[in-house]
Structures are given as structure tokens and as C-alpha cells.
DRENPA-3360 file (N, C-alpha, C; in nm, 2 decimals, always signed):
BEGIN
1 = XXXXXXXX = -0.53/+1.37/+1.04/-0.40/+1.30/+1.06/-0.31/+1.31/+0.95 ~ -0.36/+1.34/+0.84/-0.26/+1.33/+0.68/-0.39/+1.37/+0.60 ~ -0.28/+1.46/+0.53/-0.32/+1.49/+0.39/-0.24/+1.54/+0.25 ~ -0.25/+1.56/+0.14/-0.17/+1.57/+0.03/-0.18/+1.73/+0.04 ~ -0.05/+1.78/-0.02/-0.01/+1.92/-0.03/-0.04/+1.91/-0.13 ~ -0.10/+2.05/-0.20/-0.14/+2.04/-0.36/-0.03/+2.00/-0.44 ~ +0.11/+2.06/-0.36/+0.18/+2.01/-0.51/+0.18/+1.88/-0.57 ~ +0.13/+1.76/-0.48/+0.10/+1.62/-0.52/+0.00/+1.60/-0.64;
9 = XXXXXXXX = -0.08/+1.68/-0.65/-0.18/+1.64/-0.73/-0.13/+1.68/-0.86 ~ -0.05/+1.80/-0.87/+0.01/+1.83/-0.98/+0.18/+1.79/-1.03 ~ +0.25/+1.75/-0.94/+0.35/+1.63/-0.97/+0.32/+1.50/-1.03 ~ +0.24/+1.42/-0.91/+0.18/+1.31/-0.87/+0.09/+1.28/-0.87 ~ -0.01/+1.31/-0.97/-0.15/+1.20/-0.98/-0.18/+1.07/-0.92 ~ -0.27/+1.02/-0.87/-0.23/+0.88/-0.87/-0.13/+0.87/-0.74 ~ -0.04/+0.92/-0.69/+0.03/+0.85/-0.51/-0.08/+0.78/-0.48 ~ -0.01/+0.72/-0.36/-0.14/+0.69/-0.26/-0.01/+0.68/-0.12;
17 = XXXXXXXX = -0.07/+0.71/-0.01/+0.05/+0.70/+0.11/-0.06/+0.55/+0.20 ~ +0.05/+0.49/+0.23/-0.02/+0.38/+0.34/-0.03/+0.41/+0.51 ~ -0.09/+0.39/+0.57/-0.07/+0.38/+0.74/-0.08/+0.29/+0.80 ~ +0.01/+0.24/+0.93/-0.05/+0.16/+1.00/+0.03/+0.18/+1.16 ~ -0.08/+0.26/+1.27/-0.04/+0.32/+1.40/-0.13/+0.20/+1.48 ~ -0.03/+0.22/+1.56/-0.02/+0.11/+1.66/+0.03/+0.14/+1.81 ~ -0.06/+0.12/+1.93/-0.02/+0.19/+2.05/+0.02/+0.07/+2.14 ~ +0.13/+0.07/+2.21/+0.16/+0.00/+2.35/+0.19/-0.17/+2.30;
25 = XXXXXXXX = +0.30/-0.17/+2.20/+0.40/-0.25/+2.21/+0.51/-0.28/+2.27 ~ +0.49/-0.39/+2.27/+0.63/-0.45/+2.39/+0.71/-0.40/+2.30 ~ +0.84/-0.32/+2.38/+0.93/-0.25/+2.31/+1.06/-0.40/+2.33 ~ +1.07/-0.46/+2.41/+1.13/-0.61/+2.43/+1.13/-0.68/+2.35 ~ +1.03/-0.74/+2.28/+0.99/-0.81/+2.20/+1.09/-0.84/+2.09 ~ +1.11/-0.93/+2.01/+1.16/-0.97/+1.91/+1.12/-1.07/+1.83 ~ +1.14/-1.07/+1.71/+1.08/-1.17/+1.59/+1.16/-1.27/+1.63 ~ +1.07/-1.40/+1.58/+1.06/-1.53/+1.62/+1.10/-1.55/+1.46;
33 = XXXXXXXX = +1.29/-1.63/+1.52/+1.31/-1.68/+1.40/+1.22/-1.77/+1.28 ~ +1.18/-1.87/+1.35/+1.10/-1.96/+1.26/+1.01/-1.87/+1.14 ~ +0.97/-1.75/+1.21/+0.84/-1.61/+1.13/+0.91/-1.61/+1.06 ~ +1.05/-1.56/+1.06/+1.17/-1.50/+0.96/+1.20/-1.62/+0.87 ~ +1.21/-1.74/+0.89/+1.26/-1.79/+0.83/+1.16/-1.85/+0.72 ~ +0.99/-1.87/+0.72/+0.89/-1.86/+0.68/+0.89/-1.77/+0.58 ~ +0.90/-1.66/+0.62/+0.89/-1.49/+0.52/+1.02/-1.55/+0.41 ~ +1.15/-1.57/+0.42/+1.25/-1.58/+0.34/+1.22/-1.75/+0.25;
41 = XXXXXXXX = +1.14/-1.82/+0.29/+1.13/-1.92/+0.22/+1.06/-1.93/+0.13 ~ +0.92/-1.78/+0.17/+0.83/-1.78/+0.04/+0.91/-1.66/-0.04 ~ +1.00/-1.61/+0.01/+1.09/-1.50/-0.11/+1.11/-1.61/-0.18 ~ +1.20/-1.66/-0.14/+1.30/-1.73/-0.28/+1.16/-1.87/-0.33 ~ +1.06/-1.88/-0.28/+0.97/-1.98/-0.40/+0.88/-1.86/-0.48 ~ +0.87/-1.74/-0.45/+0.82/-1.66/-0.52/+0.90/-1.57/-0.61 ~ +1.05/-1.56/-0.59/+1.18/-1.45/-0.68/+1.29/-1.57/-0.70 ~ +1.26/-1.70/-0.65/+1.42/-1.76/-0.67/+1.49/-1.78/-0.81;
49 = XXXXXXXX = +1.36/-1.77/-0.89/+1.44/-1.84/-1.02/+1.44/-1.73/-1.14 ~ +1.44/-1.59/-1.06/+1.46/-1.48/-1.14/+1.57/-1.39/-1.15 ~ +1.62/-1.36/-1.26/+1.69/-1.22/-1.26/+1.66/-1.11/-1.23 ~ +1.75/-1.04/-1.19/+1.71/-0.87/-1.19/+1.64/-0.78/-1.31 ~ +1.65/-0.84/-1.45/+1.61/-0.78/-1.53/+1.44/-0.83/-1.52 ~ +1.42/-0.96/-1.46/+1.28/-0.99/-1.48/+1.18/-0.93/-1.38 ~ +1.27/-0.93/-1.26/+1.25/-0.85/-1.09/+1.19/-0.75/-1.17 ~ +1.26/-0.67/-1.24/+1.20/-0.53/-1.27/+1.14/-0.49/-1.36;
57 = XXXXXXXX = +1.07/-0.62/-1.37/+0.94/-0.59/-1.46/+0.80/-0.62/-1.35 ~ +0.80/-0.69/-1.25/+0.72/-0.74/-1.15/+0.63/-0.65/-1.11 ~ +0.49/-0.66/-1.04/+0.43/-0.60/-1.00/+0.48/-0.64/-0.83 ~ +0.46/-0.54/-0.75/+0.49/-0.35/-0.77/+0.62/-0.25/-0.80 ~ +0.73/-0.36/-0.80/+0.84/-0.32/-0.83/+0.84/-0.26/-0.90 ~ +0.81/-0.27/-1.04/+0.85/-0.15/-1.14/+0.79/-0.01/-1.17 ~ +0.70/+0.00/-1.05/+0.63/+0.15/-1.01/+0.80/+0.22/-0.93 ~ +0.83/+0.12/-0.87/+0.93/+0.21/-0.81/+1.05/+0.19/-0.87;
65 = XXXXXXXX = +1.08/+0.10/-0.95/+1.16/+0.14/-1.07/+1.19/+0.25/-1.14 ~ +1.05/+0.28/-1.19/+1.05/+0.38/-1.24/+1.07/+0.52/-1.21 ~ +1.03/+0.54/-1.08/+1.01/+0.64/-0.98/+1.15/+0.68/-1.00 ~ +1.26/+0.60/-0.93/+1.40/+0.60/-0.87/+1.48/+0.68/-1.00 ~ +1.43/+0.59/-1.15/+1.53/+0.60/-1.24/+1.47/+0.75/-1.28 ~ +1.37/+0.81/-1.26/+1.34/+0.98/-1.30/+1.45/+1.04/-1.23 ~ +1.51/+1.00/-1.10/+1.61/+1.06/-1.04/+1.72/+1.01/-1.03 ~ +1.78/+0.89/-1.15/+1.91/+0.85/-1.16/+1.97/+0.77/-1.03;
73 = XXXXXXXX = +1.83/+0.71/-0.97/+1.85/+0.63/-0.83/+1.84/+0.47/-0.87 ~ +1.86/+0.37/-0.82/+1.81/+0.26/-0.88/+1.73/+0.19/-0.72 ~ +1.64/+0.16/-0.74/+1.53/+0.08/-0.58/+1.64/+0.00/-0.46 ~ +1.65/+0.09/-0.36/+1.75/+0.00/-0.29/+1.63/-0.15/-0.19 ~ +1.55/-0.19/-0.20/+1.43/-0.27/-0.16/+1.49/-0.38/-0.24 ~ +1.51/-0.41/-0.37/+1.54/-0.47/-0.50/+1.69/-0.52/-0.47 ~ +1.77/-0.41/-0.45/+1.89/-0.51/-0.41/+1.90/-0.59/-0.31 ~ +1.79/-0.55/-0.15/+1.80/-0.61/-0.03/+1.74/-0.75/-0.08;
81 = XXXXXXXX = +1.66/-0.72/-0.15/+1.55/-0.88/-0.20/+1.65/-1.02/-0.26 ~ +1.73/-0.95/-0.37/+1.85/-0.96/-0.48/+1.98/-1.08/-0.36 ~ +1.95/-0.96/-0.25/+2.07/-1.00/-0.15/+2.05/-1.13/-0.05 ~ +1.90/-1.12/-0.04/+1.83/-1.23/+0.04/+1.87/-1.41/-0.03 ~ +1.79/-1.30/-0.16/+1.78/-1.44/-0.26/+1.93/-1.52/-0.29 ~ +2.02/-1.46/-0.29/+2.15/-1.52/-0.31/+2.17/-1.57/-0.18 ~ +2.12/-1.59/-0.05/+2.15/-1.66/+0.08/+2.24/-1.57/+0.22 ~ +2.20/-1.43/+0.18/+2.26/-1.34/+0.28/+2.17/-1.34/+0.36;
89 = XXXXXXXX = +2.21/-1.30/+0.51/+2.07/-1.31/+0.56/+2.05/-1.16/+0.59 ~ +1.89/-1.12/+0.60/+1.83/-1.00/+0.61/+1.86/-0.87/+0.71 ~ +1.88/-0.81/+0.68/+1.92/-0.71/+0.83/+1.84/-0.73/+0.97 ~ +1.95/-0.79/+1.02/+1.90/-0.84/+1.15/+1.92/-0.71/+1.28 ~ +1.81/-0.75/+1.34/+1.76/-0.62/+1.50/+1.72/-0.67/+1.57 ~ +1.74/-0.63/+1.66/+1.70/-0.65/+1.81/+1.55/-0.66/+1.84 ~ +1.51/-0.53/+1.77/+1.35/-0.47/+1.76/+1.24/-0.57/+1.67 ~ +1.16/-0.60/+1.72/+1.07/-0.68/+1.66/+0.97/-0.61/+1.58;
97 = XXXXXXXX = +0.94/-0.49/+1.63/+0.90/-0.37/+1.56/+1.00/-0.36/+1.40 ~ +1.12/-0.35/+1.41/+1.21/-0.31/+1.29/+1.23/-0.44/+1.19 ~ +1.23/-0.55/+1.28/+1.24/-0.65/+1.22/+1.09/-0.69/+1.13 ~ +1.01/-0.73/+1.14/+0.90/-0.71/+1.10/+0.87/-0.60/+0.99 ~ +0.91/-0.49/+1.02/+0.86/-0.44/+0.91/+0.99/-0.47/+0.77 ~ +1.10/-0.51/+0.81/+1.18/-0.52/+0.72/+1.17/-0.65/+0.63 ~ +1.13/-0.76/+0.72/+1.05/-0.88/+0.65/+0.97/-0.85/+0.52 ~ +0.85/-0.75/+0.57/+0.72/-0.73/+0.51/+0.76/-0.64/+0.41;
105 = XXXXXXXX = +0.83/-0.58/+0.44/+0.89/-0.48/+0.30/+0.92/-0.55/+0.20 ~ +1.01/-0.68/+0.24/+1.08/-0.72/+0.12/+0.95/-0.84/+0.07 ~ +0.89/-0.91/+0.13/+0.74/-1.00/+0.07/+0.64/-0.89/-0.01 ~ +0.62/-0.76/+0.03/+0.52/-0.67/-0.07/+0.63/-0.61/-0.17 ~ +0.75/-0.57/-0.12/+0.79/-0.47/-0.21/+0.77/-0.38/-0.23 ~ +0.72/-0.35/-0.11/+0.63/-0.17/-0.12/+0.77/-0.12/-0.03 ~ +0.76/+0.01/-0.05/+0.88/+0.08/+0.00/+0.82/+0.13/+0.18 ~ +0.86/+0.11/+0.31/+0.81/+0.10/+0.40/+0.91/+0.19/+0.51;
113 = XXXXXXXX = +0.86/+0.28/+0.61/+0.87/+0.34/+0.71/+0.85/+0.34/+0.82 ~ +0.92/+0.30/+0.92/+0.84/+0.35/+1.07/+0.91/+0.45/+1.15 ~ +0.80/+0.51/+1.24/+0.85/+0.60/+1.30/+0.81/+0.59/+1.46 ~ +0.85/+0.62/+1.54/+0.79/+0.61/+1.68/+0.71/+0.75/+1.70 ~ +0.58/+0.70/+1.71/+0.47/+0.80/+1.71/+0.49/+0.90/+1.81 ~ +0.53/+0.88/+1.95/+0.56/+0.96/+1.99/+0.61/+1.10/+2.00 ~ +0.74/+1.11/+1.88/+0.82/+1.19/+1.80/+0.75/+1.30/+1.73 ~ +0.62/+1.23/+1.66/+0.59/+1.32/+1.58/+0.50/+1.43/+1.60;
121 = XXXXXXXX = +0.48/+1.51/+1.55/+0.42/+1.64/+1.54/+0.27/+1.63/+1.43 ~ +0.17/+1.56/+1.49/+0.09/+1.57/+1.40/+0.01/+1.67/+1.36 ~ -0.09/+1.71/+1.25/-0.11/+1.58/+1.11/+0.00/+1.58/+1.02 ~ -0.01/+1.47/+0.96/+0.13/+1.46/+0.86/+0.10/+1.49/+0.76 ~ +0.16/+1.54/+0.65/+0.12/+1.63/+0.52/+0.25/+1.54/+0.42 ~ +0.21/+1.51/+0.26/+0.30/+1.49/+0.20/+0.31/+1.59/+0.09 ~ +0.47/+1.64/+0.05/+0.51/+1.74/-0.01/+0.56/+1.70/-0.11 ~ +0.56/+1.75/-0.26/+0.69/+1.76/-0.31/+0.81/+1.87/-0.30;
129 = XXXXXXXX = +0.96/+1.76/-0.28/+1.04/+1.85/-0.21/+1.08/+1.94/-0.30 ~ +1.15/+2.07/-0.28/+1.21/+2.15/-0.34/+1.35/+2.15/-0.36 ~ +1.41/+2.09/-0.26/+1.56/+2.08/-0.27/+1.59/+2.18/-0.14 ~ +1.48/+2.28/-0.09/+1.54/+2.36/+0.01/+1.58/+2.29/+0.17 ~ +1.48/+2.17/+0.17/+1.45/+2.10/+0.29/+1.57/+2.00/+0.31 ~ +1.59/+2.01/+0.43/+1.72/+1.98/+0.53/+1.65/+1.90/+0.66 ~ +1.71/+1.80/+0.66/+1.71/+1.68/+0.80/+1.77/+1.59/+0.86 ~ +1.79/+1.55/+0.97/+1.88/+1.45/+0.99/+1.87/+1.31/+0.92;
137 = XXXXXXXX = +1.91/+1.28/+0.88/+1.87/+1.16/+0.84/+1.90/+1.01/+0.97 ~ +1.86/+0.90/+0.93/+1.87/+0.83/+1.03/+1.99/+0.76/+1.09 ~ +2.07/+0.76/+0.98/+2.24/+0.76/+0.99/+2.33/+0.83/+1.10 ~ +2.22/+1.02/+1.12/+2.25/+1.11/+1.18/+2.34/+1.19/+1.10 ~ +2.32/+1.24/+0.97/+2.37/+1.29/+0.89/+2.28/+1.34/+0.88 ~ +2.30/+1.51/+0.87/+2.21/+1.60/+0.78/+2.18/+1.59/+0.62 ~ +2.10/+1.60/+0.57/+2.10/+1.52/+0.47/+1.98/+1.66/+0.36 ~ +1.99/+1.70/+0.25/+1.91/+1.76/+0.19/+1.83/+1.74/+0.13;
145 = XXXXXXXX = +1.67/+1.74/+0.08/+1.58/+1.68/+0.00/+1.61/+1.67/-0.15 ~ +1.60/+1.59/-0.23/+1.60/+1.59/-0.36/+1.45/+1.65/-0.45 ~ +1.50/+1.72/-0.53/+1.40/+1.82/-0.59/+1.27/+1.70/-0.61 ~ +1.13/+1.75/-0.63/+1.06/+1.67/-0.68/+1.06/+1.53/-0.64 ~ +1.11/+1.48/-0.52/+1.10/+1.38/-0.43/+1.00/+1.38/-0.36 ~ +0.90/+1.26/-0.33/+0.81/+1.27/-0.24/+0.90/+1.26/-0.09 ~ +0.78/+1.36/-0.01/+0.87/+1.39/+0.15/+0.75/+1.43/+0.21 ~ +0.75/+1.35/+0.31/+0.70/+1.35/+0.42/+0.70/+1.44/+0.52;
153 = XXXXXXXX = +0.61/+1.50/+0.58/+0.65/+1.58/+0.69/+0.57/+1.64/+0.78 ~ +0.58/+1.64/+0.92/+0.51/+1.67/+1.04/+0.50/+1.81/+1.07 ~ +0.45/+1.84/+1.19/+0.44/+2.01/+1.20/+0.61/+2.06/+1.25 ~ +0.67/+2.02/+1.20/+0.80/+2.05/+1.30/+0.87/+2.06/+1.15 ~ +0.87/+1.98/+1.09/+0.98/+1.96/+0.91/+0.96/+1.81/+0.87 ~ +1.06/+1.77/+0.74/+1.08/+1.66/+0.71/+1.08/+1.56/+0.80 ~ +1.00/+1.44/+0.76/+1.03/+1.33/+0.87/+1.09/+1.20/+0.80 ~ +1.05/+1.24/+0.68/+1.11/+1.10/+0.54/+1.12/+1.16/+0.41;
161 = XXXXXXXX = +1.22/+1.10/+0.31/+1.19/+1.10/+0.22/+1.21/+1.00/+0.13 ~ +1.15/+1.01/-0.03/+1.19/+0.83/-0.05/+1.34/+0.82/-0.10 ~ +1.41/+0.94/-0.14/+1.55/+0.94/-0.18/+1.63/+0.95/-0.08 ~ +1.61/+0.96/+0.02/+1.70/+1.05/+0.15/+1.63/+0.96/+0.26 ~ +1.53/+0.85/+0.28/+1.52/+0.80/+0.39/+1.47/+0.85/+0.51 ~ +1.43/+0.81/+0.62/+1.35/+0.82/+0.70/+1.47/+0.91/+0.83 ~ +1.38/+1.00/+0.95/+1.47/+1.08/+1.03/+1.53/+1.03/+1.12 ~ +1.65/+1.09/+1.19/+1.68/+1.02/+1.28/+1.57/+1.03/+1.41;
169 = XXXXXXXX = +1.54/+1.15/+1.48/+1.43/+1.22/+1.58/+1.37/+1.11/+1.60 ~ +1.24/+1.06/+1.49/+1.15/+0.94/+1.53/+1.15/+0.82/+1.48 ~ +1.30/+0.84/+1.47/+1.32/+0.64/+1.46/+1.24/+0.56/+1.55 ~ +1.28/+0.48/+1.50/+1.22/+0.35/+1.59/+1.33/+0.33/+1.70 ~ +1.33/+0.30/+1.86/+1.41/+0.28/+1.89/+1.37/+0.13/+2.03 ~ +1.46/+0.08/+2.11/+1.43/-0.05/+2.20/+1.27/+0.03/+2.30 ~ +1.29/+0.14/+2.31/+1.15/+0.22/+2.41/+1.04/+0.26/+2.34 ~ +1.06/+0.24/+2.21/+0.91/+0.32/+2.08/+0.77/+0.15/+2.19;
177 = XXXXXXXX = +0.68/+0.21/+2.17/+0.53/+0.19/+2.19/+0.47/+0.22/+2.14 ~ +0.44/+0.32/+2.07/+0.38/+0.38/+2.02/+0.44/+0.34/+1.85 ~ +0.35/+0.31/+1.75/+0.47/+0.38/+1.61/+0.38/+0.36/+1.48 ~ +0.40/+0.41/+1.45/+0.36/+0.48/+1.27/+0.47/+0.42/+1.17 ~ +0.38/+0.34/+1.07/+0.47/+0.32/+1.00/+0.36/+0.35/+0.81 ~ +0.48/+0.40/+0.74/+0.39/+0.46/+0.63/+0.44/+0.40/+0.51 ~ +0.35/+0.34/+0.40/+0.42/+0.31/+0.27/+0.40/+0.41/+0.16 ~ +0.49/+0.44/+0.11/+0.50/+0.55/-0.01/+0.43/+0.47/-0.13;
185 = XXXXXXXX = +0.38/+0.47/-0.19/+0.30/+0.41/-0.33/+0.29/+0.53/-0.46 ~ +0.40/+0.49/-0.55/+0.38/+0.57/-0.65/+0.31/+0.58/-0.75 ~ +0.23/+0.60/-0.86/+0.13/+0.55/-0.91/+0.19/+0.44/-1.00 ~ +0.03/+0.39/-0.98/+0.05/+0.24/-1.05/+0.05/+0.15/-0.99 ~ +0.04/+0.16/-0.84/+0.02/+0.06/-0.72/-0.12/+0.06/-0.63 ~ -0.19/-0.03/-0.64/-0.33/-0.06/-0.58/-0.34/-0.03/-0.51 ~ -0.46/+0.02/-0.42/-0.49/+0.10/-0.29/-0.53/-0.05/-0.21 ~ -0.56/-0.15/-0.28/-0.64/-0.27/-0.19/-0.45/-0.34/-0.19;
193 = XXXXXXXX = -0.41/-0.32/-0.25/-0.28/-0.47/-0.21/-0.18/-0.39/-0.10 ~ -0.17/-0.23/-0.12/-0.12/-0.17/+0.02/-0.18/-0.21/+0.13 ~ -0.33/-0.24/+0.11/-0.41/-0.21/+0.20/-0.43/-0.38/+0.30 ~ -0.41/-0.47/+0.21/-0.33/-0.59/+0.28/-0.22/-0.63/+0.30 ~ -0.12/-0.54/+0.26/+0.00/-0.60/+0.34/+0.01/-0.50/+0.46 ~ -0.09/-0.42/+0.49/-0.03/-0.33/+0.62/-0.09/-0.42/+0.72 ~ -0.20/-0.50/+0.64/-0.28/-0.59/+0.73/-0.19/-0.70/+0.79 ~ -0.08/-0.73/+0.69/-0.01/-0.88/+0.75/+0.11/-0.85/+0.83;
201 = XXXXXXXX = +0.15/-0.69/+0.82/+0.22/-0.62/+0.89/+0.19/-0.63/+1.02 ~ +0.09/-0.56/+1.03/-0.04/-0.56/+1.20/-0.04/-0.71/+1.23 ~ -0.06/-0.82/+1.15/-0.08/-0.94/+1.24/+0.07/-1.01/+1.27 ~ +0.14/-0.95/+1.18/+0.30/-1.01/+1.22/+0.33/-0.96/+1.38 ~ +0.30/-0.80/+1.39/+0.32/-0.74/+1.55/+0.27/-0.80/+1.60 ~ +0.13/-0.84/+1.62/+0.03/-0.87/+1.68/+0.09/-1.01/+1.77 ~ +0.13/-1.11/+1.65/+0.20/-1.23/+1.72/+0.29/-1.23/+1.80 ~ +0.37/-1.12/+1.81/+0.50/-1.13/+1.92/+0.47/-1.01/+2.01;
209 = XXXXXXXX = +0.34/-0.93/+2.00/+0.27/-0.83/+2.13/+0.14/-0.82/+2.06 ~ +0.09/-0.92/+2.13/-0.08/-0.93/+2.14/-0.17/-0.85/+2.21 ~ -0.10/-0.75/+2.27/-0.17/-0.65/+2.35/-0.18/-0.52/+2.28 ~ -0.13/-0.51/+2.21/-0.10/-0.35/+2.11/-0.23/-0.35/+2.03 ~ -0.28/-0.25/+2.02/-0.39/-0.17/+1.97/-0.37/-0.13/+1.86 ~ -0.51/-0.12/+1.76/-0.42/-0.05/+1.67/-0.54/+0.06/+1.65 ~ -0.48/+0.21/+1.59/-0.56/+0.37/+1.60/-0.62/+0.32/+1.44 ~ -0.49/+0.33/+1.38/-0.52/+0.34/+1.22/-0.46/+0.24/+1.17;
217 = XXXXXXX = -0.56/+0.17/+1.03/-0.49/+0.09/+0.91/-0.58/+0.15/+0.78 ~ -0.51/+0.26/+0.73/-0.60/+0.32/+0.56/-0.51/+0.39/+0.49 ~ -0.52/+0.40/+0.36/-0.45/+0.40/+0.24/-0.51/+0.53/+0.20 ~ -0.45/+0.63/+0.18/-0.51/+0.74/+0.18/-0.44/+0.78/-0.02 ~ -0.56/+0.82/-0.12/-0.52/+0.81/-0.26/-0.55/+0.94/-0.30 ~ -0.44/+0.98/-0.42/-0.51/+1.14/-0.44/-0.47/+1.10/-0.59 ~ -0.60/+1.15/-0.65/-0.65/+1.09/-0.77/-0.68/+1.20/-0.83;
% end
């Protein structure tokens, strides 16, 4: 189902990519404000009385601090959190699927993806990019890889990257059932704390479609 392209081992020591596939979700479905409003109450008792300078010292934040600033990017996860905490409310969707994972992104702070399984062209392979690789992005802009960026990609091409974001093709959309969603982990980030938040991810779905299955939950590390 996935595996590391050698150039990872010699980039990237230490990655680790997260999973968590999931079959025959109510595509209907939507997050139950009270959940949402739960998730945003332990943000701000957990980040409220912090700055941005202290934010980015935090564990796991400053793995991807660091990551971003090798490429003159700064963590956009960090401003959404930043944005919460000042009393904006979180990017709101229709999809309980989207919503959900956008919750859980911002309570781990792990940088997070979904895709509608459907779409893809398995096994998935992670690359570092070259700068040659070209995709739509989810905006629907073509969009080109950044050198030495971790990138994702199915038997078909790019499906994510962490500078350039996830594709349009296998978004998530109101008809996904099926879907994959993957966390990038740069080193310096635990294989066990990925490996429970994909777990509170699955039980957040679970509450608002109790019938969905799930194929895969594992943290795959290349050491």
C-alpha cells in the first residue's frame, strides 16, 4: 500500500508518513457542533495563554517549524491555530469527513491530508521532489513541486505535497466513502503520538457514521 523512495532515506532520515483508510462513510454526515465546540475549548486551555514565539517551540510544532523555514515557508497549521485562538471560527464545511479532520489537525498539530480513496492509484510511494513534478492543486491551479519537498504520489503522479498541498482529482468531496487520509511527520515526531491521534481521528468519524470500517490505522517510519 506505501512505501519510501530511496531518496527519503538519504534526504530524510527519521520521516515517518501516518494512515488512516476508511470504507463507506455517510458522505451526508456532518460534525456536531457541540464536538467542534469541545475540540476549540481544549485549544485555547491548552495554547491560550501563549505567543507565537512560545507556539514554536512546542512539541510537535517545531519539527515542522523547522521543516517549512529550510524552504523560507513559515507552518500555515500555526497560523490556523494562532487564528482559532484569537476567536475566529475554524474553517467551516459541510463534510464531516473535512471537518473532522480539520479539528484534529489543529488539537495534534500534525500536518494532515485526505483524499477520497476512490481517486487513487495505489500503492502510494513518498518522494523527494525535484522541482520537475507538476499537479493540480486543490484550488485547481496547476501548481509545481518544490525542490526537496516531501511529495506524495500514486501510480498516476503527485497527489500532495507539504509546500504545495494536497490535489484537486482526490479531494474529498459531498460523494467520497471511501478516504485516505495521511499525516506527513518530519523527524523528530513520535511514531506512537501520530499513531493516537489518527486513533481520535477514526473515533471522531466513527461518532457521526458508525458504520464505516476501517482497512488501515499505521505509521509507517524510515529510520
Amino acid at each position: 500500500m506505501f512505501k519510501f523512495d530511496e531518496s527519503i532515506s538519504i534526504s530524510f532520515p527519521g520521516v515517518k508518513m501516518g494512515f488512516l483508510i476508511m470504507h463507506g462513510v455517510s458522505p451526508v454526515s456532518s460534525y456536531e457542533n457541540w464536538e467542534e465546540a469541545e475540540v476549540i475549548t481544549g485549544l485555547k486551555q491548552k495554547y491560550g495563554q501563549l505567543g507565537r514565539k512560545e507556539l514554536k517551540t512546542l512539541y510537535p510544532i517545531q519539527a515542522y517549524v523547522a521543516y517549512y523555514k529550510r524552504f523560507g515557508y513559515s507552518y500555515p497549521v500555526l497560523a490556523q491555530l494562532e487564528s482559532v485562538l484569537q476567536g475566529k471560527k475554524p474553517l467551516h464545511t459541510e463534510s464531516g469527513l473535512l471537518q473532522a479532520m480539520f479539528l484534529w489537525e489543529l488539537d495534534s498539530m500534525l500536518l494532515t491530508a485526505g483524499h477520497d480513496l476512490a481517486q487513487l492509484w495505489l500503492p502510494l510511494q513518498l518522494k523527494a521532489a525535484t522541482d520537475a513534478e507538476s499537479y493540480e492543486s486543490i484550488s485547481g491551479k496547476e501548481v509545481t513541486a518544490v525542490s526537496g519537498d516531501l511529495m506524495l504520489c500514486d501510480g498516476s503522479g503527485a497527489i500532495s505535497s507539504i509546500l504545495r498541498g494536497p490535489d484537486y482529482k482526490s479531494r474529498i468531496t459531498a460523494s467520497t466513502k471511501d478516504v485516505l487520509f495521511s499525516i506527513y511527520a518530519p523527524p523528530g515526531i513520535d511514531a506512537n503520538y501520530i499513531q493516537n491521534n489518527l486513533q481520535k481521528l477514526e473515533k471522531s468519524i466513527l461518532e457521526f457514521s458508525p458504520s464505516s470500517k476501517t482497512e488501515m490505522l499505521r505509521v509507517f517510519s524510515q529510520d
